[in-house]
C-alpha positions as CSV (number, residue, x, y, z in Angstrom):
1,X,121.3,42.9,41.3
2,X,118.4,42.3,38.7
3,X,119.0,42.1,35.4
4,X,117.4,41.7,31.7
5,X,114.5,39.0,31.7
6,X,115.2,36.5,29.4
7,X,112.0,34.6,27.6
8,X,113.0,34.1,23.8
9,X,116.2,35.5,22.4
10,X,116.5,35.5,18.1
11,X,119.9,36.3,17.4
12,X,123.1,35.5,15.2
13,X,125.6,34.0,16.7
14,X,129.6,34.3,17.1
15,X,131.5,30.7,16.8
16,X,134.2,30.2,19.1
17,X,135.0,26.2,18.3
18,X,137.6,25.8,20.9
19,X,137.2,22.7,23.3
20,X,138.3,23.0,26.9
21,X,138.1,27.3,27.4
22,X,139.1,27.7,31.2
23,X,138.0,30.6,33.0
24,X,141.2,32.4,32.8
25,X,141.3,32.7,29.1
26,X,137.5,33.6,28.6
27,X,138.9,36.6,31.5
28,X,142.9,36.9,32.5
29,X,143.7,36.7,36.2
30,X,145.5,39.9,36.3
31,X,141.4,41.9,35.5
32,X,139.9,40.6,38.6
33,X,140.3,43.6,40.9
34,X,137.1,45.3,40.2
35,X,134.5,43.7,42.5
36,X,131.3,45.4,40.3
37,X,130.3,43.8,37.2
38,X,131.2,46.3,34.9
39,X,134.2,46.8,32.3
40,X,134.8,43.0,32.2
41,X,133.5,42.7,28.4
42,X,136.5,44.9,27.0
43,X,139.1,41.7,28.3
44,X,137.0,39.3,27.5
45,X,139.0,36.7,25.9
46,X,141.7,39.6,26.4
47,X,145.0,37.4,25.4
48,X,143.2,36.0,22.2
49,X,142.1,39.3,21.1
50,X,144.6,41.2,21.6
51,X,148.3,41.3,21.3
52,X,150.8,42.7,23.7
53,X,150.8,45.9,22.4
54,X,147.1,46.4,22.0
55,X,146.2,45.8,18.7
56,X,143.7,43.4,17.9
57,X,144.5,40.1,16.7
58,X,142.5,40.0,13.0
59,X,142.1,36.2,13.1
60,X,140.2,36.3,16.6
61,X,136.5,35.6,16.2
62,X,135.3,38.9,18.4
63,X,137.7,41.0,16.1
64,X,135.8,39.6,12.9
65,X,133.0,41.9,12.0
66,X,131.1,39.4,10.0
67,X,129.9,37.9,13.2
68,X,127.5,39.5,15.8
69,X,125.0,38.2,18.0
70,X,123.4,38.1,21.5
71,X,124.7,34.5,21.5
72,X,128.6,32.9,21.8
73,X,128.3,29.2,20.6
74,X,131.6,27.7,22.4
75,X,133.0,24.2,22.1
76,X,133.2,21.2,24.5
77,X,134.1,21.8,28.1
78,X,133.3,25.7,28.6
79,X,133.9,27.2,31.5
80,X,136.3,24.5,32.9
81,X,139.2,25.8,35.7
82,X,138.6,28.0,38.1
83,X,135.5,28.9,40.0
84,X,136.0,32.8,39.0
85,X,132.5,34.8,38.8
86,X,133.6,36.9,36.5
87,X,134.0,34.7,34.0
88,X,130.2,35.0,33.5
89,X,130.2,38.7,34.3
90,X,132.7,39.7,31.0
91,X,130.5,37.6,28.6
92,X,127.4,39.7,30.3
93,X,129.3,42.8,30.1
94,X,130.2,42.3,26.8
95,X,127.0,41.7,25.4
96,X,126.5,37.9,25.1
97,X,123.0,36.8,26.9
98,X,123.4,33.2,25.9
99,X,126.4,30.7,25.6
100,X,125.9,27.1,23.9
101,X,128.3,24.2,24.5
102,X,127.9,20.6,24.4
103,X,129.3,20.5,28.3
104,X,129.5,23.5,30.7
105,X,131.6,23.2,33.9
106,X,129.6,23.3,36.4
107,X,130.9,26.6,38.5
108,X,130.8,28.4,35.6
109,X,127.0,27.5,34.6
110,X,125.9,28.3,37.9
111,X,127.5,31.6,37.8
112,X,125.9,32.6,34.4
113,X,122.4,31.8,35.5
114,X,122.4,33.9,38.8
115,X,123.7,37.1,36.9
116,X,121.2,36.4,33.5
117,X,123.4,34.6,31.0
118,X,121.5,31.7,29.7
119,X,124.4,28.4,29.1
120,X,122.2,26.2,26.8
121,X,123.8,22.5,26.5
122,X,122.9,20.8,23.4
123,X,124.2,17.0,22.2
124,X,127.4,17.1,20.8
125,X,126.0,16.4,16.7
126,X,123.5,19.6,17.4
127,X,126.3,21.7,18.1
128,X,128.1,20.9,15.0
129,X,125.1,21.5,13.4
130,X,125.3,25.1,14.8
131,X,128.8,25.4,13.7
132,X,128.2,24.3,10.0
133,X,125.2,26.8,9.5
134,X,127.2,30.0,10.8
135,X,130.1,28.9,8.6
136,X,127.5,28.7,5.9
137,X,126.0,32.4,6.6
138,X,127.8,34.2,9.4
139,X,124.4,36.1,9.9
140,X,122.6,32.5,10.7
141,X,119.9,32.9,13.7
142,X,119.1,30.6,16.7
143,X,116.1,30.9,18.7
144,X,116.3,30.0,22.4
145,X,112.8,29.3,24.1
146,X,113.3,29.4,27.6
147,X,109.6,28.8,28.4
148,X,109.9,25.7,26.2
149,X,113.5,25.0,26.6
150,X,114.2,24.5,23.2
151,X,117.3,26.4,21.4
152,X,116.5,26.6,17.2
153,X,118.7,26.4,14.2
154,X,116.2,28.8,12.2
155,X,117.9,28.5,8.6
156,X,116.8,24.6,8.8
157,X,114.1,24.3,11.7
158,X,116.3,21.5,13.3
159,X,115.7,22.0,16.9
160,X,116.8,20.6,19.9
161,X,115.3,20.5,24.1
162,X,117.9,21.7,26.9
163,X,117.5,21.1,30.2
164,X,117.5,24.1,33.4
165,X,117.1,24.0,36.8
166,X,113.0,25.0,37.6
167,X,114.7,27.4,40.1
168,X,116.6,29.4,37.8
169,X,114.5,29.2,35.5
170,X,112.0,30.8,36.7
171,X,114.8,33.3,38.4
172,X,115.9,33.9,34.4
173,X,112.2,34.6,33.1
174,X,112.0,37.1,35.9
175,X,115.3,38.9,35.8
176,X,116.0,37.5,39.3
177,X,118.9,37.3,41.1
178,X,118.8,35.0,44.4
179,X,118.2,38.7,46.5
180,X,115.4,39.6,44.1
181,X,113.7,36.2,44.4
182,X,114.0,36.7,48.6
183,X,112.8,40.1,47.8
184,X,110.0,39.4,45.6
185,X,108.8,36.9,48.4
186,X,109.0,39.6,50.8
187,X,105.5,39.3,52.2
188,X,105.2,35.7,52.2
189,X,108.4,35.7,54.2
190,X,106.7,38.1,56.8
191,X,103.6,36.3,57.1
192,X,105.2,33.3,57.6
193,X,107.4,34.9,60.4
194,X,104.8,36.4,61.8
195,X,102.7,33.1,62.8
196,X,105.7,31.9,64.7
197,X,105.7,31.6,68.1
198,X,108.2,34.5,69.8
């Protein structure tokens, strides 16, 4: 499934500063029935959001209307626990196209670069950077440069290189999934087959 192709996203940012956010909070085991990637962003971060009854926690980050964004800045260790894809898919469906950390799990970054979230690590002092600008101005902007790699605290210019696999990069600056990228190589492929002996 192809999705939005991601070259240079300006956006504010919503802070989560929680170290060690497994898979199961960022999306409860008992929403993992659906097998399509939609309707995962309205439990994302479901038991933090929302009480038993419904009603939205006020002291929860997504609940605060002074922060919006394209981009969830997370703390240490996101994405650790289980290997569950949609994990990536509710911060996709919900509208995030970008998550920063100082340290992803690995799953979990793997599974937001093949459905089109960018996870951008930074060094641990660049991240607190991050944090103390949006609690400055909640409206504070980052500029992620995929072509350059470079994420971009734009309130101070302080700016920082991440690293990507070349594969998914280019997958991400395309809107490719791993089908699409077989797909777009479609005649390759069948010139290639076609040379080989039968």
């Amino acid at each position: 499934m192809a999705y939005d192709k991601f070259k240079v996203l300006k956006s504010s940012a919503v802070p989560l500063p929680i170290e060690n956010v497994d898979t199961d909070q960022i999306i409860p085991a008992r929403f993992l029935k659906a097998t399509e990637r939609k309707g995962f962003g309205d439990n994302l971060f479901r038991d933090w959001r929302y009480y038993p009854d419904n009603r939205p926690k006020e002291h929860f980050v997504l609940n605060n209307p002074i922060y919006s964004g394209k981009i969830l800045v997370g703390g240490k260790n996101f994405g650790s626990g289980s290997s569950r894809e949609h994990a990536a898919w509710a911060i996709y469906d919900y509208g995030f196209r970008c998550v920063v950390s100082s340290f992803f799990a690995d799953i979990f970054r793997n599974n937001c670069l093949n459905i089109g979230v960018l996870p951008v690590q930074v060094s641990p002092p660049f991240l607190q950077r991050i944090f103390e600008e949006i609690e400055k101005n909640p409206k504070a902007e980052l500029t992620i440069d995929l072509p350059s790699q470079t994420i971009t605290i734009e309130a101070t210019s302080e700016k920082e290189e991440f690293d990507i696999n070349p594969y998914k990069k280019e997958n991400m600056l395309n809107g490719y999934d791993d089908i699409d990228y077989l797909l777009n190589m479609k005649e390759e492929i069948e010139d290639f087959a076609g040379g080989l002996p039968l």
